[in-house]
TORROMAR-558307 format. One line per field, with one value per residue (C-alpha): residue number from 0; residue in one letter; x, y, z. Coordinates in Angstrom, 2 decimals. Example, Ala and Ser with C-alpha at 12.3 -4.5 7.8 and 13.67 -1.06 7.14 Angstrom:
<sites>
num: (0,1)
residu: (A,S)
px: (12.30,13.67)
py: (-4.50,-1.06)
pz: (7.80,7.14)
</sites>
This chain:
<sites>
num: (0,1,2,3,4,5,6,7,8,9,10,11,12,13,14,15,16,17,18,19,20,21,22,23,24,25,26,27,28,29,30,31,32,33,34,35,36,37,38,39,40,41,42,43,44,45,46,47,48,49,50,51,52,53,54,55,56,57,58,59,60,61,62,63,64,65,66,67,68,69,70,71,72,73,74,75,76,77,78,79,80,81,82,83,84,85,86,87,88,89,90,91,92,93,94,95,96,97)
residu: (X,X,X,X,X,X,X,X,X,X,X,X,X,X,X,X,X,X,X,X,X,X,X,X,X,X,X,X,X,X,X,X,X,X,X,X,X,X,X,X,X,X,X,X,X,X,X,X,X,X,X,X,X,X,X,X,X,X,X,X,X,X,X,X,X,X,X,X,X,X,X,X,X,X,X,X,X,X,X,X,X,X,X,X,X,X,X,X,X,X,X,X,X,X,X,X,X,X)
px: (1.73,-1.30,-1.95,-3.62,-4.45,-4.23,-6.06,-6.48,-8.22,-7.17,-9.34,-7.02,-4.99,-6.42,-6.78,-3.59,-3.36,-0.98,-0.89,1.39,2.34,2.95,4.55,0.88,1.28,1.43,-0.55,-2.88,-0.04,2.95,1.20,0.49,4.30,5.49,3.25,4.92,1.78,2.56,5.32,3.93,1.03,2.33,-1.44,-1.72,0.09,0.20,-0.70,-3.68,-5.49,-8.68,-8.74,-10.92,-11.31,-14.23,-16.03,-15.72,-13.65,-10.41,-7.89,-4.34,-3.15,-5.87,-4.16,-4.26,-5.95,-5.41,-7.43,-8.01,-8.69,-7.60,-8.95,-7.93,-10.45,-10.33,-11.48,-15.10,-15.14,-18.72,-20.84,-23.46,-26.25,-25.03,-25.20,-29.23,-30.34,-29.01,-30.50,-33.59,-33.94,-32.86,-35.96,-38.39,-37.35,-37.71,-41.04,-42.19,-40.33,-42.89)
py: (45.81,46.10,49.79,48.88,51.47,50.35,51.38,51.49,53.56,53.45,54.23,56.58,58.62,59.74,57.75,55.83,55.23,54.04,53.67,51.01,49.31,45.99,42.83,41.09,38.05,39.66,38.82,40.40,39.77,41.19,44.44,44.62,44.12,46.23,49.11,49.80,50.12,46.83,48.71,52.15,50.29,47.75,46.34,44.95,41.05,39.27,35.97,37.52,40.43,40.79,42.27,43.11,44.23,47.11,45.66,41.96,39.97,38.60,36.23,37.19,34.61,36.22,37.91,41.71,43.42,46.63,49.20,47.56,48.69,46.84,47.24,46.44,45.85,46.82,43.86,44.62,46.34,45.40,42.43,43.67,41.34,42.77,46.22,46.00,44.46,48.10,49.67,47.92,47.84,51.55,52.09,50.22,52.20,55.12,54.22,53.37,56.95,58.43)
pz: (50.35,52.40,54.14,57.49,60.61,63.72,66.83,71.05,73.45,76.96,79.60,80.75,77.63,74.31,71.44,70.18,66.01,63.51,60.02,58.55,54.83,55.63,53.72,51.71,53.85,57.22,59.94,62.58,65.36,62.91,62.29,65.73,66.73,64.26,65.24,68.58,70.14,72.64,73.80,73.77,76.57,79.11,80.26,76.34,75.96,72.25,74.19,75.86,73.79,71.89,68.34,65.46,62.08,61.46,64.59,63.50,65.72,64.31,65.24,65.61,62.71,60.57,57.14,57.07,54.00,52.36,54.29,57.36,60.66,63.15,66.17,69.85,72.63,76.25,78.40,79.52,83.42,84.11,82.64,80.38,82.08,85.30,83.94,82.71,85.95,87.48,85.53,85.36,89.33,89.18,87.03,89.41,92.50,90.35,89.03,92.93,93.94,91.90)
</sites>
């Protein structure tokens, strides 16, 4: 029986973790489900949410392993690439400022 932890951070609340034993063939999805935490947050959907395991992006099919930490991922609010040319242009004005 794998021992997994399981966890989200909203935008809005504090941290959200669980710790679960599961069944050794369980899945990604099952340990989700069985956590409560798709319940506990209506903006997160099985059919449509990003996970992975210490950082490493996992499918929901993947097995579950003892000690893993399964992570959930908040969809991204602005585009990296969009973020650095801000920044960078912030910079030059800065730089011309003086």
């Amino acid at each position: 029986m794998p021992r997994v932890s399981i966890v989200y951070c909203p935008a809005d609340c504090p941290p959200w973790e669980a710790r679960l034993d599961l069944p050794s063939q369980a899945t990604i999805g099952q340990a989700l489900e069985q956590s409560g935490v798709l319940s506990a947050f209506a903006e997160l959907r099985l059919d449509s949410i990003s996970v992975g395991v210490f950082s490493l992006p996992r499918r929901l099919d993947d097995p579950v392993h003892e000690g893993d930490r399964i992570e959930i991922y908040r969809p991204l609010i602005v585009d990296p690439k969009e973020a650095r040319r801000r920044r960078a242009e912030l910079k030059r004005a800065r730089a011309k400022a003086g």
